[in-house]
C-alpha positions in Angstrom: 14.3 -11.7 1.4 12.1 -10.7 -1.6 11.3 -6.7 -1.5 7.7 -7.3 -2.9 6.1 -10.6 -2.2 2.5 -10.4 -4.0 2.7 -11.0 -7.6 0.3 -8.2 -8.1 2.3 -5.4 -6.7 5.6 -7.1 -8.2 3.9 -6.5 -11.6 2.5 -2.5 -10.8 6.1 -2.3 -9.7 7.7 -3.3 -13.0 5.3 -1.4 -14.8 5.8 2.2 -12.6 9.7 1.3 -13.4 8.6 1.0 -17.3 6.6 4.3 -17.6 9.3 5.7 -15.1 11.8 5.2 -17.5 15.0 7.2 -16.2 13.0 10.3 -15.1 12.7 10.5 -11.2 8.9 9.6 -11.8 6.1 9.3 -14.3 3.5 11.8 -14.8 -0.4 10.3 -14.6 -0.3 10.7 -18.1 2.1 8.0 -18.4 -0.7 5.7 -16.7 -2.4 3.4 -19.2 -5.4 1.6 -17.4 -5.8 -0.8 -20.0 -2.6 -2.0 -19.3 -3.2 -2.3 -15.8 -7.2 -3.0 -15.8 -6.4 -6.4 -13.5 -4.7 -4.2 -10.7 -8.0 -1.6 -11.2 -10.0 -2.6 -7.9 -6.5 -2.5 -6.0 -5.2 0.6 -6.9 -5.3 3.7 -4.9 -4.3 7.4 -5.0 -3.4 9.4 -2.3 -2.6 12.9 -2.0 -1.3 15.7 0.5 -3.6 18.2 1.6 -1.6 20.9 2.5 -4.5 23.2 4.5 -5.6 19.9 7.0 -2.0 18.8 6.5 -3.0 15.4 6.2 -2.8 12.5 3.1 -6.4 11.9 1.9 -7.4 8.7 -0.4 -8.2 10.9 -3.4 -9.4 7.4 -5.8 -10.0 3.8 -4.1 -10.4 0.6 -5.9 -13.4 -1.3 -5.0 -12.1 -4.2 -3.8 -10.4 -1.7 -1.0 -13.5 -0.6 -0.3 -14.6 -4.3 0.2 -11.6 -4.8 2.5 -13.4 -1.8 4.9 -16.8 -2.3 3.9 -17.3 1.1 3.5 -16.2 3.7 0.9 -13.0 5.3 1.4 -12.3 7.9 -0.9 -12.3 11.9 0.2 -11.3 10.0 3.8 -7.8 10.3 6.1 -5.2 7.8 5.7 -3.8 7.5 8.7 -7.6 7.3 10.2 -6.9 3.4 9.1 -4.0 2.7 11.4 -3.1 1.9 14.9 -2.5 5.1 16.7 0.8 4.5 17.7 1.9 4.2 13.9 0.7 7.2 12.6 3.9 9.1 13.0 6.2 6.6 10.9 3.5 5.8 8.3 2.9 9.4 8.4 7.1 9.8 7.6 6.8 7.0 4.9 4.0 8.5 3.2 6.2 12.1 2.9 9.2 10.1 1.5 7.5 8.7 -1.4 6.0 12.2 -2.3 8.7 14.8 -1.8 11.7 12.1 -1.9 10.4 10.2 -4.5 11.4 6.6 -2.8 8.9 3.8 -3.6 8.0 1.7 -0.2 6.4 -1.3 0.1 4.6 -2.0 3.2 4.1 -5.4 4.7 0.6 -5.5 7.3 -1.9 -7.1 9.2 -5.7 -6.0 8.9 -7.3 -6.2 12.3 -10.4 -7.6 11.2 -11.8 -7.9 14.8 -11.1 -11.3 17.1 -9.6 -13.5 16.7 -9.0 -12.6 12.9 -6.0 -10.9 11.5 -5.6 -10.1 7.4 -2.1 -10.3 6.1 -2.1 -7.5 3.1 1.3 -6.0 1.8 1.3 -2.3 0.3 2.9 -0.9 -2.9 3.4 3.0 -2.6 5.0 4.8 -5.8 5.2 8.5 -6.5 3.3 9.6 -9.5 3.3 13.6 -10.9 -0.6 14.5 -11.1 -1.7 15.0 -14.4 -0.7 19.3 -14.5 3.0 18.2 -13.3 2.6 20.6 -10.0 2.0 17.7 -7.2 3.1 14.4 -6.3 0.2 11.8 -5.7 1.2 8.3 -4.2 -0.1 5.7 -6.5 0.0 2.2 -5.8 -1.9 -0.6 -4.3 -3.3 -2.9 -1.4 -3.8 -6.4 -1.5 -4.7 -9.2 0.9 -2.3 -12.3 0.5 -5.6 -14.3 0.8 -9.3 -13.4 0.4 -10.8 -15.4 3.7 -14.5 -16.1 3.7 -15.6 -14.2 6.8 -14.4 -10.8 5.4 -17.7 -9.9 4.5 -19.0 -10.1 8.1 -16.3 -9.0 10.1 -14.5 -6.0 7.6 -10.9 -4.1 8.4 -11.0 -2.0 11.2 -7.1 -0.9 11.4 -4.1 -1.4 10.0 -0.1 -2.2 11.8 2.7 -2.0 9.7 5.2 -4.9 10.9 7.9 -4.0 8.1 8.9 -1.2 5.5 10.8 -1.7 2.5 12.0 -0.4 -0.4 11.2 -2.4 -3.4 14.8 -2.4 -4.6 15.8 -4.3 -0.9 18.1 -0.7 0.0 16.2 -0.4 3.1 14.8 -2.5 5.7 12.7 -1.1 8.9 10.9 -3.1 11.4 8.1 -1.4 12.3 7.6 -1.2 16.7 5.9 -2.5 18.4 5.0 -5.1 16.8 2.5 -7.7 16.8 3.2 -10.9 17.1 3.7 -12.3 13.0 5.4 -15.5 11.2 8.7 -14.2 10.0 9.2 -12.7 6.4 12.3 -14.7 6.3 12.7 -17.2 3.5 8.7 -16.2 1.8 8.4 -17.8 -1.4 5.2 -17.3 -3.8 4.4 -21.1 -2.8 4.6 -20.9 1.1 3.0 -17.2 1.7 -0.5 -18.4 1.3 0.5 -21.2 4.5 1.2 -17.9 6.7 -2.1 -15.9 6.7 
């Protein structure tokens, strides 16, 4: 199976690996925007607030904010998903910022019936720009843009599967929703299953 299917995120991946180099992560510093201006209304920063112990969105791109309809900087992360996901997305969230392990994070958006968004999620640790905390920098992104999105936005989010972008390890998020297997995706045959 292929650790990052969207060519978007496999490209934000490559280029966290670049400005990585062989430090256990880059500093915001390191970021150039210009050379990631395409990824711009995708990307997002999140950060741990350690007196509402909870991970905020500290920066949205807009065309996350799209995906809601609604602004969602300053706002809880976990507020976006199913209830009984909080805990291990919650667990994920604190591996990429005190473990430093990258996850990518394979979803559906409820959207509201009968419509279901598959989106897949690139989370990478990133030093803030003083070198005292770790943000999580990385991005969301719908497999398709379908043309009733604008009337009937995300309302929650369930994980289906966790990985690490290097393929070291596999989780199957439970329970699960009904979802066409990630077995055998190719960049020609993912559009066919959302």
């Amino acid at each position: 199976m292929q650790p990052i299917i969207h060519f978007r995120l496999r490209g934000l991946y490559q280029y966290w690996l670049a400005i990585k180099k062989n430090r256990h992560l880059p500093s915001k510093d390191d970021l150039n925007l210009h050379r990631i201006s395409s990824h711009l209304p995708s990307v997002y920063l999140i950060e741990w607030n350690p007196v509402s112990a909870v991970f905020i969105w500290r920066l949205t791109g807009t065309r996350l904010c799209k995906l809601w309809g609604r602004e969602l900087s300053k706002t809880p992360v976990l507020d976006l998903w199913e209830p009984e996901q909080y805990e291990k997305i919650n667990n994920t969230l604190h591996g990429v910022r005190t473990a430093f392990h990258p996850f990518c994070i394979r979803l559906h958006g409820v959207c509201g019936e009968p419509y279901k968004l598959g989106l897949e999620m690139l989370a990478l640790p990133l030093l803030d720009a003083v070198n005292t905390r770790v943000l999580i920098f990385g991005a969301l992104v719908p497999f398709k843009t379908p043309f009733w999105l604008d009337e009937y936005p995300l309302q929650r989010l369930h994980a289906w599967e966790i990985i690490a972008p290097d393929g070291r390890y596999n989780h199957q998020c439970l329970p699960t929703i009904p979802f066409p297997s990630a077995l055998n995706y190719t960049n020609r045959n993912v559009d066919k299953l959302f």
